[in-house]
Structure formats: C-alpha cells, structure tokens
C-alpha positions in Angstrom: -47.7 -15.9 -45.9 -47.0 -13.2 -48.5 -43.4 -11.1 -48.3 -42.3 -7.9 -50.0 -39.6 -5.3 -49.6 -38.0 -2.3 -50.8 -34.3 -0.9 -50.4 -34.3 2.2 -48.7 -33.4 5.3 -51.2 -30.9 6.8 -49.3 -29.2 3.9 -47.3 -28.0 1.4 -49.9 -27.9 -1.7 -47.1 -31.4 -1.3 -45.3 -34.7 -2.2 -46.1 -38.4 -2.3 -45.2 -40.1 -5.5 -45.5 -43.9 -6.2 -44.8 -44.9 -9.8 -44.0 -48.3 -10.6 -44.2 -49.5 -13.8 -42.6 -51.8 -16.3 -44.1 -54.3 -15.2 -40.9 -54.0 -11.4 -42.0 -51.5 -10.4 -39.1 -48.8 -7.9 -40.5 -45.0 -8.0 -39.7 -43.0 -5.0 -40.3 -39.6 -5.4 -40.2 -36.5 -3.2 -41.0 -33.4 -5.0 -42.3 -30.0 -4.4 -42.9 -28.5 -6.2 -45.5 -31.5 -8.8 -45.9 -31.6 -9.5 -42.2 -33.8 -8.0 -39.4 -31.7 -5.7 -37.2 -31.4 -7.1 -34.1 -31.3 -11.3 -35.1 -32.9 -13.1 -37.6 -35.3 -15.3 -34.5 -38.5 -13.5 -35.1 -40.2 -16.0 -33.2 -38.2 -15.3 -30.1 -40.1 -12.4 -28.3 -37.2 -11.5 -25.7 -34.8 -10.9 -28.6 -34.8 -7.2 -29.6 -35.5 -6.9 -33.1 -36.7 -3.8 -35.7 -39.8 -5.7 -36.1 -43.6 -4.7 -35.3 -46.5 -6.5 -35.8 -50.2 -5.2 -36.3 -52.9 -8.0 -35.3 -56.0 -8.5 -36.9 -58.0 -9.9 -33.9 -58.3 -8.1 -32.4 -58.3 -5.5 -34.7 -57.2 -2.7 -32.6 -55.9 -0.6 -35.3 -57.8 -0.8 -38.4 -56.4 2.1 -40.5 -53.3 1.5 -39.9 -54.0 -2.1 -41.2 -55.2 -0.9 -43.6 -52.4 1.3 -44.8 -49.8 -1.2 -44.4 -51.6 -3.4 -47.0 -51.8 -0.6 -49.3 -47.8 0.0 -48.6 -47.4 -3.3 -49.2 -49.3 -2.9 -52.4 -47.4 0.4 -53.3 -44.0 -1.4 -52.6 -45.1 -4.4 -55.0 -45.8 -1.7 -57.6 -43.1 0.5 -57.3 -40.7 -2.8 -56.9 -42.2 -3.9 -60.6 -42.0 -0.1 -62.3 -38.8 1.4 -60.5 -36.8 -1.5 -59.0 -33.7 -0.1 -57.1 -30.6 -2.5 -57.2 -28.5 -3.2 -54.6 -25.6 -1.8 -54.5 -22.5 -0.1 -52.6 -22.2 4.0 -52.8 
C-alpha cells in the first residue's frame, strides 16, 4: 500500500489523500487535520466517512483510474517541488 497527500490551498486544516492498495484499488479520502472526516474506521462500511474507493476488478472505471494515479503522481511531484506547510491563517 502506497499513501500521499496534499493540504488544500485555500483551507489550511483539510487535505486530499490517495491510498493506493498493494491490489491496485484506490482510496480517496478527504481529511481534516490528518484524519478522514467522518471517523478514522475505514474498514467500517456503515460509518460515514469522506472516503471513495475506485476498484480495479472489476474495472468499471478505467479513466478515472487512471487519473487518480496520475493525481497521485502530480501530488508526489508537486509535494517534492512546492511543499505547502501546515499551518494556522
């Protein structure tokens, strides 16, 4: 499993964070300060959470797959280049 995450530029507590499981499945997941809105018990699927997930088998959508591993590439990148600190405005 593979994580990454970017602050949000115009909310200084919330985040996006893509998951990516080891069997290609993606999580997407919106936090607020570094914990998924909703509850932190992903694996509970009556909780309510900011959380989606795209599966690869079946692979019902494809190009949307497919851009979520280029975001999460493109978050990776931009988290390197231009990382945005945390902090309170």
């Amino acid at each position: 499993m593979k994580t990454e995450s970017r602050l949000a530029d115009m909310h200084p507590t919330r985040s996006l964070r893509l998951v990516v499981a080891s069997d290609g499945d993606i999580n997407v997941i919106i936090e607020q300060d570094g914990e998924s809105i909703g509850g932190t018990d992903l694996g509970d699927v009556r909780a309510e959470h900011a959380n989606v997930e795209f599966c690869v088998s079946p692979l019902r959508s494809p190009y949307t797959h497919r851009a979520l591993l280029q975001l999460y590439e493109a978050m990776q990148l931009d988290n390197v280049e231009n990382p945005i600190e945390h902090k309170a405005w």
